[in-house]
C-alpha positions as CSV (number, residue, x, y, z in Angstrom):
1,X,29.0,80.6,-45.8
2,X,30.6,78.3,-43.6
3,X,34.1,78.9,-44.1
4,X,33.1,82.6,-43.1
5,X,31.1,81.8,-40.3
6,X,34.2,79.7,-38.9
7,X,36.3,83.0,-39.5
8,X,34.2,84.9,-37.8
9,X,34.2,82.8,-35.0
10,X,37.6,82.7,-34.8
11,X,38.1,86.2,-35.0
12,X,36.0,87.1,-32.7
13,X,36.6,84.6,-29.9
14,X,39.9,82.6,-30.6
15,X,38.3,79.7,-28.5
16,X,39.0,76.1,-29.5
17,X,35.3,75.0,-28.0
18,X,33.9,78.0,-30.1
19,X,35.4,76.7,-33.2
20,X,34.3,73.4,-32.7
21,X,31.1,73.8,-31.9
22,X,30.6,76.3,-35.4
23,X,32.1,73.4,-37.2
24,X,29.6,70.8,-36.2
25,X,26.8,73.3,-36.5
26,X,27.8,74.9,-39.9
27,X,28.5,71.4,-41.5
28,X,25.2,70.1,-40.2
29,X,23.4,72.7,-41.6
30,X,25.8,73.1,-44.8
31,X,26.5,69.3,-45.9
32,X,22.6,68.5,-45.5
33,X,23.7,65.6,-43.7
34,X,21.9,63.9,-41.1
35,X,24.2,64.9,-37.9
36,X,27.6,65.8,-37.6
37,X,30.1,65.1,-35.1
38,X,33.6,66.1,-34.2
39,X,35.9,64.0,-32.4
40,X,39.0,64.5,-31.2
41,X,42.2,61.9,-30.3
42,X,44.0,61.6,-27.6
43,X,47.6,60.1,-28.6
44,X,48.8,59.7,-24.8
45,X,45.8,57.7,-24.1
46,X,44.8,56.5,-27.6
47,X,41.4,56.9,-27.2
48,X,38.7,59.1,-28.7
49,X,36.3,61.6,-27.4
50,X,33.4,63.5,-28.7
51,X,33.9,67.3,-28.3
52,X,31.0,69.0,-30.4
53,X,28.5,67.6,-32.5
54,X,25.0,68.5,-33.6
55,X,21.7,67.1,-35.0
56,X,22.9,64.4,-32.6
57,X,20.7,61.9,-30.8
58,X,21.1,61.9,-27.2
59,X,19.6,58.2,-26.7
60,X,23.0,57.2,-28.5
61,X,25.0,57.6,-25.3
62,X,27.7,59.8,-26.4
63,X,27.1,63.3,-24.8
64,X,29.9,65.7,-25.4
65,X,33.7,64.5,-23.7
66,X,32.6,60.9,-23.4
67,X,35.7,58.7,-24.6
68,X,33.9,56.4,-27.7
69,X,34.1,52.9,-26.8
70,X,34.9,50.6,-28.4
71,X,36.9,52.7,-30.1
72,X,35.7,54.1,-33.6
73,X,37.8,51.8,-36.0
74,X,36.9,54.2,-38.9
75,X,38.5,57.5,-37.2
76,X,41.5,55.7,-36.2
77,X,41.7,54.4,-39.7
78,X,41.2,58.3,-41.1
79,X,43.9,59.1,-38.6
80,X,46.0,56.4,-39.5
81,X,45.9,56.8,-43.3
82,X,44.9,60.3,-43.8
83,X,42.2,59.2,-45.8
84,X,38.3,59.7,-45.5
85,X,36.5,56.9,-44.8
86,X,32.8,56.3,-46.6
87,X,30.3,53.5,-45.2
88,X,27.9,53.5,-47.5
89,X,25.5,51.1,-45.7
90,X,26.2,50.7,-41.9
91,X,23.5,47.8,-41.8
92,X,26.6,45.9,-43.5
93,X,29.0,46.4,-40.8
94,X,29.9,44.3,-37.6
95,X,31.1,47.0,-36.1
96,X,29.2,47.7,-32.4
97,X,29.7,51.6,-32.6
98,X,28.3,51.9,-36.2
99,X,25.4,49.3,-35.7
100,X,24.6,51.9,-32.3
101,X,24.7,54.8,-34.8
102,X,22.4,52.4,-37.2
103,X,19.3,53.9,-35.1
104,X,19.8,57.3,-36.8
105,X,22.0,57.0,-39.9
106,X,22.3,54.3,-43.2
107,X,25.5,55.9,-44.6
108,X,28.6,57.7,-42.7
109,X,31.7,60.0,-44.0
110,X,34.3,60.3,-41.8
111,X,37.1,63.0,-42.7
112,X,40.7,63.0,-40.5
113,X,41.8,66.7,-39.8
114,X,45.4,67.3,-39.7
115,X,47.1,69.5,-38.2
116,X,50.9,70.0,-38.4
117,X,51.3,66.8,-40.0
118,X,49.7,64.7,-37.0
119,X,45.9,63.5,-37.8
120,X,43.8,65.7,-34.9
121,X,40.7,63.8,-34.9
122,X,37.7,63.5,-37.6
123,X,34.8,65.2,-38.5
124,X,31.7,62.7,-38.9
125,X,29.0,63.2,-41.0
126,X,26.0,60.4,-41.4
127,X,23.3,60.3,-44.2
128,X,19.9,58.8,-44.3
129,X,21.0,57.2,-47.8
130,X,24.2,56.5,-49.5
131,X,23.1,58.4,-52.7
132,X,23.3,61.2,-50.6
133,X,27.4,61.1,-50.5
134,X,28.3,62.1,-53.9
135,X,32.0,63.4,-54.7
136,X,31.1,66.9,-54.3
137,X,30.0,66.3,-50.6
138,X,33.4,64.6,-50.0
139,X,35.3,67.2,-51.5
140,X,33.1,69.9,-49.2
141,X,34.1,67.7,-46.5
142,X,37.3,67.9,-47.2
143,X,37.6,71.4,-47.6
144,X,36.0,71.7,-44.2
145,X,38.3,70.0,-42.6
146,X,41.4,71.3,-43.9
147,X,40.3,74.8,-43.0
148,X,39.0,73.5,-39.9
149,X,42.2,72.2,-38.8
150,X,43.9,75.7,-39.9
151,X,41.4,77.8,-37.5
152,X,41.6,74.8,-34.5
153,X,45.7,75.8,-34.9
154,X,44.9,79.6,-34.6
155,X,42.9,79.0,-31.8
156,X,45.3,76.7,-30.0
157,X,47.9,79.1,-30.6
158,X,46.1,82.0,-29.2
159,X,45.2,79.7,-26.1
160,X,49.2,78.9,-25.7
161,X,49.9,82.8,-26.0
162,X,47.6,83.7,-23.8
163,X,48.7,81.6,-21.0
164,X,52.1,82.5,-21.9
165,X,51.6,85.9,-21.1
166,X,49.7,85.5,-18.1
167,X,52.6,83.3,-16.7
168,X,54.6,86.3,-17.4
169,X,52.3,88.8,-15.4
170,X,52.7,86.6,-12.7
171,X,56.3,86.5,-12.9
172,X,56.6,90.4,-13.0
173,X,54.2,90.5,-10.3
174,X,56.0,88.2,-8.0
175,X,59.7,90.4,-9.2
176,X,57.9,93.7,-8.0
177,X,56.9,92.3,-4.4
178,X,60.0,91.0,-4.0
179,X,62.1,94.3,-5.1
180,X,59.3,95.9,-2.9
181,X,60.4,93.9,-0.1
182,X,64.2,94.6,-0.6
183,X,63.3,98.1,-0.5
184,X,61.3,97.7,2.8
185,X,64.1,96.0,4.2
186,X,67.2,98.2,3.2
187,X,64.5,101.2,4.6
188,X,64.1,99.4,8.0
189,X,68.0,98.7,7.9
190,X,68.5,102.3,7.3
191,X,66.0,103.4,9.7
192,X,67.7,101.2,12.8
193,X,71.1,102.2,11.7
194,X,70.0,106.1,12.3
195,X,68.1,104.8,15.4
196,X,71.3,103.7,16.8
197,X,73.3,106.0,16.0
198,X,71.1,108.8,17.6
199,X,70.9,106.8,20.7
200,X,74.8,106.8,21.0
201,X,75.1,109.8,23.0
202,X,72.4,109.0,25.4
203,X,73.8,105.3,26.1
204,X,77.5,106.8,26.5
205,X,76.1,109.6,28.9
206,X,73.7,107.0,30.8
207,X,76.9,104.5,30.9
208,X,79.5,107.2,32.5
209,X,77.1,108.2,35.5
C-alpha cells in the first residue's frame, strides 16, 4: 500500500515536498511506529534538517526546515556507513538529541537513503519499545527507503526538467523580441530611406530658387 501510494504521488505531482511528506505519512501509518521523520543533509553545510515528518511532537522543537542541532550522530553515521542504525533503548544514550526525543520514544531506527551512490538523508522511525523493531520492520524500512530514494530522484529530475525548459522559453522569448526589434528597425531604416528619397525633388527645387 505504501509503495503505491508513493507512486501515485509521484505520478500525479512530481513534487519532491509531495513525496516527502507521503513518505513520512505512509510509514507512520505503515511501520506502526510511534512517529516518523525524514531528514535531509546538506553536504555544503554539513548539517541536517527536518523536511517532513509525522506523528511528530511539536514540544520537541524541531518544526519542519529547522537544521537539527547538535547534529544527529546516528544519521550522519547512516550516511557515513550506509548502514541502519537501531537504538534499542534511548534512555541508554548520552546523546542530547536522542535524550530530547526520550519524551516520546524508547527505541529509534534510523535508515540512510541513497541516492546515486551519495547517502541523501535518513528516514527515522521511533518505537514505544524495542520489541517492537523486529527484522521484518528493518527490512520494510529498508525497502522504503530504497524506493523512496528512487521516486525523491524522479521528482528531482522532473524539477531540473522543468526549469530547464522554462529557461528555454525565456530564451526564445527574449530571441523573438529581439528579431522583432531588428525588424522594426530595418522597417524604420526602410521607411526614412523612401522618406528621403521622395523629398529629393522638392529640396533640389527649393535649393535652385
Amino acid at each position: 500500500a505504501l509503495l503505491s501510494e508513493l507512486a501515485r504521488t509521484v505520478n500525479a505531482t512530481l513534487d519532491e515536498g509531495a513525496v516527502l511528506r507521503a513518505i513520512a505519512e505512509q510509514v507512520h501509518a505503515t511501520a506502526l511506529c510511534r512517529w516518523c521523520s525524514v531528514v535531509q543533509y546538506e553536504p555544503e553545510t554539513d548539517s541536517y534538517r527536518s523536511v517532513a515528518h509525522d506523528g511528530v511532537d511539536e514540544s520537541l522543537g524541531y518544526p519542519l526546515g529547522t537544521v537539527l542541532e547538535p547534529k544527529p550522530a546516528l544519521s550522519a553515521a547512516a550516511i557515513a556507513t550506509f548502514q541502519t542504525q537501531i537504538i534499542p533503548d534511548i534512555s541508554a544514550t548520552n546523546s542530547p538529541h536522542l535524550v530530547r526525543l526520550a519524551a516520546t520514544a524508547n527505541a529509534l531506527v534510523i535508515v540512510p537513503v541513497i541516492i546515486d551512490g551519495a547517502g541523501w538523508g535518513t528516514i527515522v522511525t521511533a518505537y514505544d519499545a524495542s520489541a517492537e523493531v523486529t527484522a521484518d520492520t528493518v527490512a520494510f524500512l529498508q525497502t522504503i527507503a530504497a524506493h523512496a530514494a528512487v521516486a525523491i530522484r524522479n521528482a528531482r529530475t522532473y524539477r531540473e526538467l522543468r526549469e530547464a525548459h522554462l529557461a528555454l522559453r525565456q530564451t526564445e522569448e527574449s530571441v523573438i523580441q529581439q528579431e522583432r526589434l531588428h525588424a522594426l528597425g530595418q522597417m524604420a531604416t526602410g521607411i526614412a530611406a523612401d522618406q528621403n528619397q521622395s523629398l529629393s525633388p522638392i529640396t533640389r527645387l527649393v535649393e535652385t530658387q
